[in-house]
N, C-alpha and C positions, 0 to 999 in steps of 0.2 A: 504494500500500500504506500501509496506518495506521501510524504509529513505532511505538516500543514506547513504555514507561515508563521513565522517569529513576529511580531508586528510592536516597535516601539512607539508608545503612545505618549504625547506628550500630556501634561498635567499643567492646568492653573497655577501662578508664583502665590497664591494666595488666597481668601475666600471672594465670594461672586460677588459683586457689590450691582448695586441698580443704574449707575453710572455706567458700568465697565461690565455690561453683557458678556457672556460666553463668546460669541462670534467674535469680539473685539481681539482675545485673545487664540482662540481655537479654531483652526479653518475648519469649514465648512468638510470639506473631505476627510478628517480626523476626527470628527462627530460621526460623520456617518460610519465609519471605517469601525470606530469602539461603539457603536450601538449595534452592529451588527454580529459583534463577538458571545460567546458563551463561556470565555476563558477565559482568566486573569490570573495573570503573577503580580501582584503587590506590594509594599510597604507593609501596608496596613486596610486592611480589610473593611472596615467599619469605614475609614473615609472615603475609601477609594467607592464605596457603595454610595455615598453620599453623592461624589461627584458624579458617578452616573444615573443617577436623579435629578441633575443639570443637566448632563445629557438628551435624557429621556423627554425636559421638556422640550426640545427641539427634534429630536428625531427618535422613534418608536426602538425598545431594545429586540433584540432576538428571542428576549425569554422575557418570562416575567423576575422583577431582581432577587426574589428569593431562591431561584434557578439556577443564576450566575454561580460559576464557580469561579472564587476567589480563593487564591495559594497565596501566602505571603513571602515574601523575601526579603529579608533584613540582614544587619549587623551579627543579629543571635541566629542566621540561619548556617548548618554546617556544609561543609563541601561537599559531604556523601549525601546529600539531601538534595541535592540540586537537580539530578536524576530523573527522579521523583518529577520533579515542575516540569519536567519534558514530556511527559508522559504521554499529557493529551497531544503534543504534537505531531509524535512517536502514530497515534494513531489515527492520523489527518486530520487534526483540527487545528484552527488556527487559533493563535492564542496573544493575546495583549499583555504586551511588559511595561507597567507603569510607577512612574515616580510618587511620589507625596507631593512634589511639587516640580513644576521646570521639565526636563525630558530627563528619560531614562537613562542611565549606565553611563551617564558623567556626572562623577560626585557620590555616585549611588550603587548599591552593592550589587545592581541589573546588571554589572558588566561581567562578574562572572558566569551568569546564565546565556547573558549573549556569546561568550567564548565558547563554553561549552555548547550552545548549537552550533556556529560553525564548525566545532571538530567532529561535528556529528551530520555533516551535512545539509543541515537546516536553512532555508533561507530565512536572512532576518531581513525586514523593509523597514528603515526610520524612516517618521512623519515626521512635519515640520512644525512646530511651533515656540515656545517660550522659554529660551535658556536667559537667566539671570547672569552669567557668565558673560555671552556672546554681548545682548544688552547693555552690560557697563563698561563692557569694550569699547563700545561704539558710541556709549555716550560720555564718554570718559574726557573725549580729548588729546587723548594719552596713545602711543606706538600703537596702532594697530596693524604693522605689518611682523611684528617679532612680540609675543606676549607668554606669558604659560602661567599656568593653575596653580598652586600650593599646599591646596587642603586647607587644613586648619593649623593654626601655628601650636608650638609649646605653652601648657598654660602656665609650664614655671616662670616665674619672672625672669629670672639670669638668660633663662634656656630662652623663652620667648626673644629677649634681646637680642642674643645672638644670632638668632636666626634670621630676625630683622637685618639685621648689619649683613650678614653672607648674603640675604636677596637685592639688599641697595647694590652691594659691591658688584654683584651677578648685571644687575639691572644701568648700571652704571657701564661696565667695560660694553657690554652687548648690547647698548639702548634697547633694555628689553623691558618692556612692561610685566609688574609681578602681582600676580593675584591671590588673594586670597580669601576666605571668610572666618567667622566665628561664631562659636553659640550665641545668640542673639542678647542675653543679657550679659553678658560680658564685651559687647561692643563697644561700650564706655571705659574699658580696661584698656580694650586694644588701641584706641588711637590715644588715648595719653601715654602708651608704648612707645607708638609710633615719633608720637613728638620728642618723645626721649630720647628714641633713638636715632631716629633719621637726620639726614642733614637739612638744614633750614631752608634750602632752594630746591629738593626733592617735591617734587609736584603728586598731590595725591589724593584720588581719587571716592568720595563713600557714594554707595549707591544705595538705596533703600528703599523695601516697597518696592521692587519694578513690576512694571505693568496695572500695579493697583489703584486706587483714588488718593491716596496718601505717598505716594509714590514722592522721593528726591534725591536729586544727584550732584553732588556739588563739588565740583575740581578747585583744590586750592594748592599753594603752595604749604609745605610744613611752618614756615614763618606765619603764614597767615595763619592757620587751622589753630597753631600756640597763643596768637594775637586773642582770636575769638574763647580759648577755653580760660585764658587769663580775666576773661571778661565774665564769665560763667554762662559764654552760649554753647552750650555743650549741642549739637545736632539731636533730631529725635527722633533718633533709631533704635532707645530702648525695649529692648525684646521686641524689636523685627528683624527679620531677613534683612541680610547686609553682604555688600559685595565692596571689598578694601582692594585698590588699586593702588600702584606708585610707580613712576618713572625717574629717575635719578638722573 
């Protein structure tokens, strides 16, 4: 029997607001494409049910959603488990791999699943929609032709620091834009790091909120970013989604 499709589904940066429709964010062909599936590899179950109840009111599901089978995929999921999330594919169906937020299997632990369908033959198709990443790239101001990812930095303070210092130096010899994010209440930590550590004409980038109604992005210099927290305008990115950029 043929497999099915690996199908990466993009995911909302955020909850729906009345402002910021579904469509604003999700094309039209990635609604219909996940309304038509019976299969899901997730995060988290519960939301991802949620979302396709957003879905639903724009395009009819294939089942009703108590029907849907939703598998999760996480951090706490093991390697010999992975198998397992293949299964339905294994027996022609196609099946949707989706994030908690943004697109699948960058940043997100989907990309061991998508490995392991290619070594198994599997075609994977990505759809197009909302990377927070790509996004602050491009609204950044900042190198967008040499950039790369970081994860999440060290949350020891020394370690954090240094790490800061190797990505300037990195970002400095190589005009390479360097990105990264953090847990979202500790976003107040990281750019008083930053100003600690960076140099005062390092340009740097916070993105917050993308694609949301509270959505902001503001490129300043480290001199300036110090100026403002000396003033106690701290940015209000407390416990949101955050994308930290710097170019040296």
């Amino acid at each position: 029997m043929q497999t099915g499709t690996l199908y990466l589904l993009p995911n909302t940066l955020g909850s729906a607001h009345p402002e910021r429709p579904l469509f604003d964010v999700i094309p039209v062909v990635v609604q219909q494409t996940t309304a038509n599936l019976a299969y899901f590899v997730a995060e988290n179950a519960k939301t991802t049910r949620a979302y396709l109840k957003l879905v639903q009111n724009n395009f009819p599901l294939t089942l009703p959603l108590q029907e849907i089978a939703i598998s999760e995929l996480n951090v706490n999921t093991k390697a010999s488990e992975l198998p397992d999330l293949l299964a339905p594919l294994f027996e022609g169906h196609d099946v949707g791999l989706i994030s908690e937020a943004g697109v699948p299997a960058v940043a997100d632990p989907g990309a061991n699943l998508v490995r392991m369908a290619h070594q198994h033959g599997i075609q994977v198709r990505p759809l197009v929609g909302p990377s927070s990443l790509l996004l602050a790239v491009m609204a950044s101001g900042l190198n967008g032709q040499s950039f790369a990812f970081n994860g999440y930095l060290p949350t020891d303070a020394s370690l954090r620091s240094k790490r800061l210092q190797e990505l300037e130096q990195r970002s400095r010899k190589d005009k390479q834009t360097q990105l990264f994010i953090e847990t979202p209440y500790r976003n107040a930590a990281l750019l008083e790091a930053l100003c600690q550590s960076c140099a005062a004409n390092t340009e740097l980038c916070i993105a917050t909120d993308l694609t949301l109604a509270s959505e902001s992005i503001q490129s300043k210099t480290i001199a300036q970013w110090k100026a403002l927290l000396a003033q106690g305008k701290m940015p209000d990115f407390n416990k949101k989604p955050t994308v930290f950029l710097f170019l040296a």
